[in-house]
NUMARKE-466706 format. One record per residue (C-alpha): residue in three letters; x, y, z. Coordinates in nm, 4 decimals, padded with zeros to 6 digits. Last residue first. Layout:
<nodes>
+-----+----------+----------+----------+
:  aa :        u :        v :        w :
+-----+----------+----------+----------+
: Ala :        X :        Y :        Z :
...
+-----+----------+----------+----------+
</nodes>
This chain:
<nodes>
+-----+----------+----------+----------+
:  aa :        u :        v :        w :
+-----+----------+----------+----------+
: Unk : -10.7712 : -07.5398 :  09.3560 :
: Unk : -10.8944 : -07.8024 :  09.6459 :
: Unk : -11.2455 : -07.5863 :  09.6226 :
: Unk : -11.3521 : -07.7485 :  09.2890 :
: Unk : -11.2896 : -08.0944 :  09.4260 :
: Unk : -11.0852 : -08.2643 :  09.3088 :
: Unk : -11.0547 : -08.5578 :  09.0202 :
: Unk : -11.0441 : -08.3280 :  08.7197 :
: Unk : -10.7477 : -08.1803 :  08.8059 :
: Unk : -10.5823 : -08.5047 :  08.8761 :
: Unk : -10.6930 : -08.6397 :  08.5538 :
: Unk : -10.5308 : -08.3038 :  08.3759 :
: Unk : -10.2074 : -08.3723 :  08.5357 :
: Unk : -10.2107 : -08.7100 :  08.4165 :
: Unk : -10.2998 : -08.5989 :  08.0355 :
: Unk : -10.0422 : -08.3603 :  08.0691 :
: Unk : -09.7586 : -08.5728 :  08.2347 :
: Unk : -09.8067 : -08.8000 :  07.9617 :
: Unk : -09.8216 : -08.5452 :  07.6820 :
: Unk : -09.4576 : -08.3443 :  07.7716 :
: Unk : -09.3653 : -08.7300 :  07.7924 :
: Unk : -09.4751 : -08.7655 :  07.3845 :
: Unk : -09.1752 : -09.0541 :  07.3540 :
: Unk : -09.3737 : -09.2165 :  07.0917 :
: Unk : -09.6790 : -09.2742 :  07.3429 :
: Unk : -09.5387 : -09.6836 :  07.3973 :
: Unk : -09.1799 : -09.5100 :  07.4660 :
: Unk : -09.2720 : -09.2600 :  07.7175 :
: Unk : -09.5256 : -09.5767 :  07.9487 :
: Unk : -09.1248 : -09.7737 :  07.8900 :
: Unk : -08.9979 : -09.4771 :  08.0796 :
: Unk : -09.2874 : -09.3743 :  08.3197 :
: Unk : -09.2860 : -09.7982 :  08.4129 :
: Unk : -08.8891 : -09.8176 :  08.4884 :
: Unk : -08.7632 : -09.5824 :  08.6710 :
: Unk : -09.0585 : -09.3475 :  08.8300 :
: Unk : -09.2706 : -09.6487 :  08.8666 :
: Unk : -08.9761 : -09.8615 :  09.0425 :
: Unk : -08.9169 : -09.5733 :  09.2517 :
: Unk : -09.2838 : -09.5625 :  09.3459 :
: Unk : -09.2933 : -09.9165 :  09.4026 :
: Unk : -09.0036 : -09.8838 :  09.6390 :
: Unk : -08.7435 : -10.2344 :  09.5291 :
: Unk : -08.6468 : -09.9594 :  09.2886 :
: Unk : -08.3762 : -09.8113 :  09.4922 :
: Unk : -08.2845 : -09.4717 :  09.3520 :
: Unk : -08.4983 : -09.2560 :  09.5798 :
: Unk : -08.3229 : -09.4144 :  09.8619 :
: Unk : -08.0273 : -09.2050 :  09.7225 :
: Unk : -08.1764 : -08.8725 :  09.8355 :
: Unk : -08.0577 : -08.6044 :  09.5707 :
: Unk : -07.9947 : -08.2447 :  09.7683 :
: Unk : -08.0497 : -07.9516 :  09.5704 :
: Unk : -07.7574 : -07.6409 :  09.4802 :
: Unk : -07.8877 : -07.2885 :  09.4191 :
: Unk : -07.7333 : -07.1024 :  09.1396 :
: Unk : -08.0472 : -06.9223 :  09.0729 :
: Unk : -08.0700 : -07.0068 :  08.7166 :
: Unk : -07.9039 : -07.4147 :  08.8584 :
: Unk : -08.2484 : -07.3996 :  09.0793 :
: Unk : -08.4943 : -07.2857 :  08.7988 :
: Unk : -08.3248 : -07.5218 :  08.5835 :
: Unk : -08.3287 : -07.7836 :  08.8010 :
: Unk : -08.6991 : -07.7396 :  08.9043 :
: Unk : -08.7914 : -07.6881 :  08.5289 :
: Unk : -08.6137 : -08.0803 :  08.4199 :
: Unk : -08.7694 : -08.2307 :  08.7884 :
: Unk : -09.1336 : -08.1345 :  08.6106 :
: Unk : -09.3199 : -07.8259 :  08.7189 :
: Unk : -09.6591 : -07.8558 :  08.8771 :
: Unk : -09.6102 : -07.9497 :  09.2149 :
: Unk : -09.3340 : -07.6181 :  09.2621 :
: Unk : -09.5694 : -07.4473 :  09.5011 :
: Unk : -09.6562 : -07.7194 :  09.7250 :
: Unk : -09.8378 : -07.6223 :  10.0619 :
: Unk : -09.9681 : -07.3005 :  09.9349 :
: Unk : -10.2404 : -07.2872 :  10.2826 :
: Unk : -10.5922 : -07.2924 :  10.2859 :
: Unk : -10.5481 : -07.6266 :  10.4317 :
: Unk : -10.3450 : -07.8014 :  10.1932 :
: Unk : -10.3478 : -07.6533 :  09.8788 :
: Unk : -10.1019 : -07.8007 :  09.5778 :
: Unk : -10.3289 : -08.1063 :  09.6333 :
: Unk : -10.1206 : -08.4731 :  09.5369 :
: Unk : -10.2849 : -08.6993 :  09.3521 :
: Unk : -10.6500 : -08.6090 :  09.2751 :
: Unk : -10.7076 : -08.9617 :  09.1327 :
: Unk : -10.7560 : -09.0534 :  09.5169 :
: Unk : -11.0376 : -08.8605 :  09.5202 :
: Unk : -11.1398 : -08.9966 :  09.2355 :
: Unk : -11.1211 : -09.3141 :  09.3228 :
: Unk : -10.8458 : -09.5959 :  09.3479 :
: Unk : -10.7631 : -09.8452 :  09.1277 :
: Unk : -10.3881 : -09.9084 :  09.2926 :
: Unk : -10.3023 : -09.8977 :  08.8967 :
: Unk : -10.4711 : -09.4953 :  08.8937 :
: Unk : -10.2781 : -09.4672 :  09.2249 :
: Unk : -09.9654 : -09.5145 :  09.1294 :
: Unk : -10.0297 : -09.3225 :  08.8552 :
: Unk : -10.1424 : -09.0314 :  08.9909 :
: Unk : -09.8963 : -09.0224 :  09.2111 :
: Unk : -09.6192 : -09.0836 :  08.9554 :
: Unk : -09.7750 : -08.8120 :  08.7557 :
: Unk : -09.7829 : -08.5678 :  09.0651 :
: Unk : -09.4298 : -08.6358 :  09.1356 :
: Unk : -09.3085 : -08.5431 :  08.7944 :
+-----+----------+----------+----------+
</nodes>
């Protein structure tokens, strides 16, 4: 879910397509971000499988963030204009972020 928002966020900041990249899952030659990928729905299940517990920052709830505000209230009403396709939504903005990098940023 983060790398939609990212994308997002920066898709109505109107950046590039370096920017469109979102976040890289490699920084430096190094797996920086293992988990980008998966939505919040696969990292609790993977966590609740493994009966590991996760910590829920409540700054993340205040929409007066734009990224909050995205995540709350723009991803939502963005679910109900595709007919609630989110599975789609994140696809289609995962696969602009793809396309947006570099071939070595893999």
């Amino acid at each position: 879910n983060d790398q939609a928002e990212t994308v997002l966020l920066r898709l109505l900041r109107g950046s590039g397509a370096k920017g469109l990249g979102g976040i890289y899952p490699v920084l430096e030659g190094k797996v920086a971000r293992p988990f980008l990928n998966l939505t919040r729905a696969e990292v609790e299940a993977e966590l609740s499988r493994r009966k590991l517990g996760f910590r829920l920052d409540s700054s993340n709830r205040d929409v007066r963030f734009l990224r909050n505000k995205v995540r709350a209230e723009l991803l939502p009403l963005l679910f109900i204009l595709c007919r609630g396709q989110q599975i789609s939504l994140y696809q289609l903005l995962h696969r602009l972020s793809r396309a947006s990098r570099p071939r070595f940023h893999e």
